[in-house]
C-alpha positions as CSV (number, residue, x, y, z in Angstrom):
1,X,7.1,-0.5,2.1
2,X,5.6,3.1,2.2
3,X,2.2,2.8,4.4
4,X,2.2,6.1,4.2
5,X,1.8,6.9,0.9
6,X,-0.4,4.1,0.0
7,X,-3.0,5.7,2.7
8,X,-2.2,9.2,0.9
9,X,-2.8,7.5,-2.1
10,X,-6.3,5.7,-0.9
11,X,-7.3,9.2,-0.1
12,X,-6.5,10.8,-3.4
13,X,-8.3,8.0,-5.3
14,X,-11.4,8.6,-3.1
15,X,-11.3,12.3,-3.8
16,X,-11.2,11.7,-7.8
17,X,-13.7,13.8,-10.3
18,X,-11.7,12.7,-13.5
19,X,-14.5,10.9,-15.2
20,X,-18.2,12.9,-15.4
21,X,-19.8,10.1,-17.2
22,X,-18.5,7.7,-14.0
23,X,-19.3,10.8,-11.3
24,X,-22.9,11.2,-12.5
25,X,-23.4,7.4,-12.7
26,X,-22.4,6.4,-9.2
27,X,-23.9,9.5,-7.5
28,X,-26.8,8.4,-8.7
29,X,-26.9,4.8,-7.8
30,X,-25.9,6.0,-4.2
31,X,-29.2,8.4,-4.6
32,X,-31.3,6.0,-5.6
33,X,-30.3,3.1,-4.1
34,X,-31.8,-0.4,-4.7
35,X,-34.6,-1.3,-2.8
36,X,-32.6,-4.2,-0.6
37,X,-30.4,-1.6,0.5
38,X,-32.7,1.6,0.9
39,X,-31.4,1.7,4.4
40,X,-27.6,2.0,3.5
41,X,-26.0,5.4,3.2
42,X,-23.9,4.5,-0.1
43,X,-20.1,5.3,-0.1
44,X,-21.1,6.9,-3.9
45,X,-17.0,7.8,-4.1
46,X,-14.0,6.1,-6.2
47,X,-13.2,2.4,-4.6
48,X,-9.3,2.1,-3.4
49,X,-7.6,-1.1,-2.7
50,X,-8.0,-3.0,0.4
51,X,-5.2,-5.2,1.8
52,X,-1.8,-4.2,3.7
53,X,1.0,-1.8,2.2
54,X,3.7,-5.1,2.9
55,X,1.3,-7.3,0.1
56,X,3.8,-10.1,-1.6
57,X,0.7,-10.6,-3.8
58,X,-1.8,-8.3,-5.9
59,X,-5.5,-9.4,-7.4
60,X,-6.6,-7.1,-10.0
61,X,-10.1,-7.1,-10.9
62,X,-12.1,-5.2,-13.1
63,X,-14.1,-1.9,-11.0
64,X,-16.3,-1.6,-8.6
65,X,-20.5,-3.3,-8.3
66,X,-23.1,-0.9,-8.4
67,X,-24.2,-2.1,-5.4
68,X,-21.4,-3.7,-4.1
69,X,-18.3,-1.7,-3.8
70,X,-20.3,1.2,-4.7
71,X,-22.2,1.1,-1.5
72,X,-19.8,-0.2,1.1
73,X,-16.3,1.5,0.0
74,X,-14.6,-1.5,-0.1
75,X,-13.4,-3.5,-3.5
76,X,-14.9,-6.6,-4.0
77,X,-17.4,-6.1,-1.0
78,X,-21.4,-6.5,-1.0
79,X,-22.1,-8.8,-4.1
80,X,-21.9,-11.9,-5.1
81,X,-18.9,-11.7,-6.9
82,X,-16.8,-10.7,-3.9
83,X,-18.4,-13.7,-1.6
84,X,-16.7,-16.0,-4.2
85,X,-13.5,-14.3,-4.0
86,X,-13.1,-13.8,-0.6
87,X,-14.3,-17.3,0.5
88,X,-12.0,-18.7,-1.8
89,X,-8.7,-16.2,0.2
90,X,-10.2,-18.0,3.1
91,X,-9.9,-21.2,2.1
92,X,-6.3,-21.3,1.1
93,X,-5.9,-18.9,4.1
94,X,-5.3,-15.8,2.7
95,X,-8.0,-14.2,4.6
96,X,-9.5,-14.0,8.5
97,X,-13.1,-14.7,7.5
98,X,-15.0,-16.2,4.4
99,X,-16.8,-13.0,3.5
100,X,-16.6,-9.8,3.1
101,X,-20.1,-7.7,3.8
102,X,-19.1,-4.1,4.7
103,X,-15.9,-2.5,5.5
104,X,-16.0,-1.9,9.4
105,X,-16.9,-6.2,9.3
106,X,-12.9,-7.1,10.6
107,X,-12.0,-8.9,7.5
108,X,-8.0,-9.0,7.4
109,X,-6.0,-10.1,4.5
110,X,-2.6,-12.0,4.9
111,X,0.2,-10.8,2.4
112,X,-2.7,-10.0,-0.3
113,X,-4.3,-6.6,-1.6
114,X,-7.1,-6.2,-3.9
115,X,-7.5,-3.2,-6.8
116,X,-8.7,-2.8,-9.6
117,X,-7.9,-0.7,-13.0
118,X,-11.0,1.2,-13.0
119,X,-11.8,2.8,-9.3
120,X,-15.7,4.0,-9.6
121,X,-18.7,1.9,-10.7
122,X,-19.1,2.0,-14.6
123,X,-23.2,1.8,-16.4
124,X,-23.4,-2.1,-16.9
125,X,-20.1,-2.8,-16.0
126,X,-17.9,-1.2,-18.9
127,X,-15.8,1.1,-18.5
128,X,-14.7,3.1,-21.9
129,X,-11.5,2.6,-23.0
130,X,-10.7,6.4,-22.0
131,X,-12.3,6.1,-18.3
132,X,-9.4,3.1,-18.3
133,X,-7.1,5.0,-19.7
134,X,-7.5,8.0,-17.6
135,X,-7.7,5.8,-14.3
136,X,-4.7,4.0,-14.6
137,X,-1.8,6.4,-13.5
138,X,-3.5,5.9,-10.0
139,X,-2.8,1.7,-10.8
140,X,0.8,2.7,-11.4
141,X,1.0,4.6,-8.4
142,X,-0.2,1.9,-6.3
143,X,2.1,-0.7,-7.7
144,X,5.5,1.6,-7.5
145,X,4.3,1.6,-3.7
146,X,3.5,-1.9,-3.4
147,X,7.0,-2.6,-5.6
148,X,9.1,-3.2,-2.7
149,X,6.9,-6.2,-1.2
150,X,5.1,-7.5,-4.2
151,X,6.2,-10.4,-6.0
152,X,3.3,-11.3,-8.0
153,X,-0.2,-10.2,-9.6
154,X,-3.2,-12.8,-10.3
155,X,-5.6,-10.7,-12.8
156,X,-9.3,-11.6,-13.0
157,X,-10.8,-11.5,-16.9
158,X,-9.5,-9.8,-20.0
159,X,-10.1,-6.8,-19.3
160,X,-8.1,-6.2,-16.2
161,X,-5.7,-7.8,-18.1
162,X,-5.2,-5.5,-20.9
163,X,-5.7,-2.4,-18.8
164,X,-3.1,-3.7,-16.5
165,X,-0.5,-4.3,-18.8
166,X,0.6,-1.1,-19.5
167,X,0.5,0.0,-16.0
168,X,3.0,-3.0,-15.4
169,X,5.2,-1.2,-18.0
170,X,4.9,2.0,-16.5
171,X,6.1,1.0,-12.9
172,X,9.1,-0.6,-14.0
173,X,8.4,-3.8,-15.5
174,X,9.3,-5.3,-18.5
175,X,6.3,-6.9,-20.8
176,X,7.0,-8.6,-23.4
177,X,6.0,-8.1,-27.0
178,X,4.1,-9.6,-28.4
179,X,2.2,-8.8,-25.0
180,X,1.0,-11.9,-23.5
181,X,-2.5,-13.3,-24.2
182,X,-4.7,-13.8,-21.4
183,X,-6.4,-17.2,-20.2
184,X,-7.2,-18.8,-17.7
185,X,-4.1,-20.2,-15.5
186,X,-1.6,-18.0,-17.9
187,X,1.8,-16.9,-15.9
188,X,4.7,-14.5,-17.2
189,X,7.2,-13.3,-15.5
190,X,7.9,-9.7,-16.6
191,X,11.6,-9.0,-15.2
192,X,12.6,-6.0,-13.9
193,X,15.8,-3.8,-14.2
194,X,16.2,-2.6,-10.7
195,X,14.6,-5.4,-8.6
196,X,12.8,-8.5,-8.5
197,X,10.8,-9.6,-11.7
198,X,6.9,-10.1,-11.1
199,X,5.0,-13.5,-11.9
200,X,2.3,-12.6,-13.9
201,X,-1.3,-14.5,-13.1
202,X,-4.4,-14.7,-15.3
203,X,-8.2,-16.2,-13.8
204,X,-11.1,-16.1,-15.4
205,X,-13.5,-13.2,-13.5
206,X,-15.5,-14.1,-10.2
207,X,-18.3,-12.5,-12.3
208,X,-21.8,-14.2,-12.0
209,X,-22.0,-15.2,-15.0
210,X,-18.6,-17.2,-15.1
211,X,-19.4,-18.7,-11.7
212,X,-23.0,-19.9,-12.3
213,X,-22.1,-21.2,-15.7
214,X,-19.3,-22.8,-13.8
215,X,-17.0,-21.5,-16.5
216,X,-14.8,-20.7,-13.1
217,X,-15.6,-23.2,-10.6
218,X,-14.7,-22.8,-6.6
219,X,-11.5,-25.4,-7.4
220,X,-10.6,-23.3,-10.4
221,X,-10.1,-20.4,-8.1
222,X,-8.6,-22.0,-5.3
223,X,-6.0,-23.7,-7.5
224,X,-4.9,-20.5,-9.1
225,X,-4.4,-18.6,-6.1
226,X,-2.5,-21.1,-4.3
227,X,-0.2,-20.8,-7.4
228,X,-0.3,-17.3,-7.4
229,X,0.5,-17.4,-3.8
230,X,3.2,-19.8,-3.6
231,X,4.9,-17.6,-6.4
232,X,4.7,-14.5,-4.1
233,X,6.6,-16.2,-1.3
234,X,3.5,-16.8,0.8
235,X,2.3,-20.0,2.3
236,X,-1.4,-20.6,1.3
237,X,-2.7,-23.8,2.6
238,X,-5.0,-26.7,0.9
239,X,-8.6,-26.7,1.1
240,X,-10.7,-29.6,1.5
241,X,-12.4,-30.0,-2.4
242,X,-16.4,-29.9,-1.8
């Protein structure tokens, strides 16, 4: 565990200018604001991970809301999509509190961390191929710091799973080829030469659209982590079905 450098690290990725088409797009949204927030003073900056250096497991999402981690500095903090995800940690108790609304609101997570492949805000939620490809040596940063603790990854969607791959690969795990497809509830184990291997999750994304159409239900969610969970060591608990 190297605290230190993961809060060197969180620093570094707040201070990133890599990507003009990403620095013009979510200085502007924290200019302009939306008119529910027009009070807030947007964080405007690159999102880092939340959750302790010591995490046994890692969600990857996708990047940051607009409005969400956008405007609290905080992945997966401020929109709708983070209320599902964040309940759902706190129903298997991986997390103090069901929600997560700004980043000085003392939500704590237990042996979980939260990042994403893409750290600023992308126009209509797509990142280019090269804005992913340019992000992702800070993702393979993180996880050679996180390598001494973390035991497995549960990514959310297809795209957080392809970018994530290669990052994988590039911190010292092995993915097999053909690379795995990803779906909902898939798990590979990519070994490792020099330490543990790493159980590989996939979940659909805790996007609106996959929740409302109930493509990815509040059980579906639930079910995964605590699998995800259980395969990091931890010792997630069962919550009442509703």
């Amino acid at each position: 565990m190297d605290s230190g450098g993961l809060t060197e690290l969180d620093r570094r990725i707040a201070d990133c200018r890599a990507c003009p088409r990403l620095v013009d797009w979510r200085e502007e949204v924290a200019r302009t604001r939306r008119a529910a927030f027009a009070d807030w003073t947007y964080w405007g900056r690159p999102v880092p991970g939340f959750g302790p250096p010591d995490a046994r497991l890692l969600i990857i999402g996708l990047a940051p809301a607009a409005h969400g981690g956008n405007r609290t500095g905080r992945m997966f903090t401020g929109d709708r999509s983070g209320d599902v995800l964040y309940r759902a940690l706190y129903d298997v108790g991986l997390a103090s509190q069901p929600s997560s609304v700004h980043a000085g609101d003392g939500l704590e997570l237990h042996g979980v961390r939260v990042t994403a492949p893409v750290h600023c805000a992308p126009p209509a939620n797509k990142p280019t191929p090269a804005e992913r490809d340019t992000c992702r040596p800070w993702l393979v940063q993180e996880l050679h710091l996180l390598r001494p603790t973390v035991r497995a990854a549960l990514v959310l969607g297809a795209f957080g799973w392809q970018a994530a791959l290669p990052a994988f690969a590039g911190a010292g795990w092995t993915v097999p080829r053909p690379r795995p497809a990803f779906k909902h509830g898939a798990h590979v184990t990519l070994p490792a030469t020099d330490g543990p291997g790493l159980h590989l999750f996939g979940c659909y994304h805790v996007s609106q659209r996959n929740t409302f159409t109930g493509l990815l239900t509040p059980d579906m969610l639930r079910e995964v982590l605590r699998t995800a969970a259980e395969a990091a060591g931890l010792s997630p608990r069962n919550a009442p079905r509703k």
